[in-house]
N, C-alpha and C positions, 0 to 999 in steps of 0.2 A: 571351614567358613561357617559360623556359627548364624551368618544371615539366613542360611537355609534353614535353621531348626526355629528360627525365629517367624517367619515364615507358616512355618506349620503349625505353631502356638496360632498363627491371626488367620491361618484356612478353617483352624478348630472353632474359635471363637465367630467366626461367621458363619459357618454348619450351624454351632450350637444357638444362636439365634435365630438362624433362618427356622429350626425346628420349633420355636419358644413363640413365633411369632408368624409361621405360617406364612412365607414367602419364597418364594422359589426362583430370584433372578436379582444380582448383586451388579450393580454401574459400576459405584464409586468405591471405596475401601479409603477412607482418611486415617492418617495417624498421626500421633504428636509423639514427635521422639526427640529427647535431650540433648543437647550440645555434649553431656558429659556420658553420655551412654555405652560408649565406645559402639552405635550400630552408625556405618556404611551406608547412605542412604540409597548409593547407585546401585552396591550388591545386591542390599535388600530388593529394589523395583526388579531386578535381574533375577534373583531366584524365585520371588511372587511369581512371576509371570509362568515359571515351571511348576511351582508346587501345586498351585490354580488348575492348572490343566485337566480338564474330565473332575470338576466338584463346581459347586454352587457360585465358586468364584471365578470360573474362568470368564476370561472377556474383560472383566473390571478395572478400572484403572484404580493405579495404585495414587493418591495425593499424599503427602510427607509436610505436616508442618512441623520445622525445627522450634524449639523454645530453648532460650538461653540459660546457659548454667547460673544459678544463684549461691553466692557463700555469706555467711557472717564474719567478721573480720572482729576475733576478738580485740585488736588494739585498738579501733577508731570504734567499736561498736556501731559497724552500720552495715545493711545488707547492699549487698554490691554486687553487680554481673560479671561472671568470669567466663572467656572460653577456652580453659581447659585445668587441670586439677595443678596444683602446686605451682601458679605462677602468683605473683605479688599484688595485694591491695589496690584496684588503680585509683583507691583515694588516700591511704598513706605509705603505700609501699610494704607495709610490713604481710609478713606470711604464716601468718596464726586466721586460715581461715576454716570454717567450718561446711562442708556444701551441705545447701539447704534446697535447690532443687535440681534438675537437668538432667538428673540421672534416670528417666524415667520414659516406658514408652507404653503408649497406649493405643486403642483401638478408637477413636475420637469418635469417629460418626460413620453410618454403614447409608449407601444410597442404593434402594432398593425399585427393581421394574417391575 
């Protein structure tokens, strides 16, 4: 289950903050993670809540905003939203697309007590 290693990358990145910025007590933990990411967002809330346990983040709730996968379609040339990789243009069907975002997961916003 790679949500657990994933996980440990966003306990580090909240340590490493909390030391950057001198605050010792984490609410919220927001993320924005890709439609096209392949992360899990249930496992993910599921293993945070373990990896958390006795570090800066315990307690915190985990919030997950999804953002939609984006591709270019070289036959119509136009940017289009897809939810998921190798399915068809849904404005002309053809499958020459390029992904241009969704793949991506970040640390959005830390809410700090």
């Amino acid at each position: 289950m790679h949500e657990m290693a994933l996980c440990e990358g966003i306990v580090g990145i909240v340590e490493e903050e909390a030391r950057k910025r001198a605050f010792t007590k984490v609410n919220v933990v927001c993320l924005e993670i890709g439609a096209l990411s392949h992360v899990a967002p249930e496992a993910l809330k599921f293993c945070f809540e373990a990896v958390a346990a006795r570090t800066i983040a315990q307690g915190a709730r985990l919030e997950i905003v999804e953002t939609p996968g984006t591709a270019w379609c070289m036959a119509c040339s136009k940017t289009v939203e897809i939810g998921q990789r190798y399915e068809p243009c849904p404005s002309c069907g053809g499958y020459q697309l390029q992904v241009t975002g969704g793949e991506e997961m970040r640390v959005r916003e830390l809410e700090i007590g």
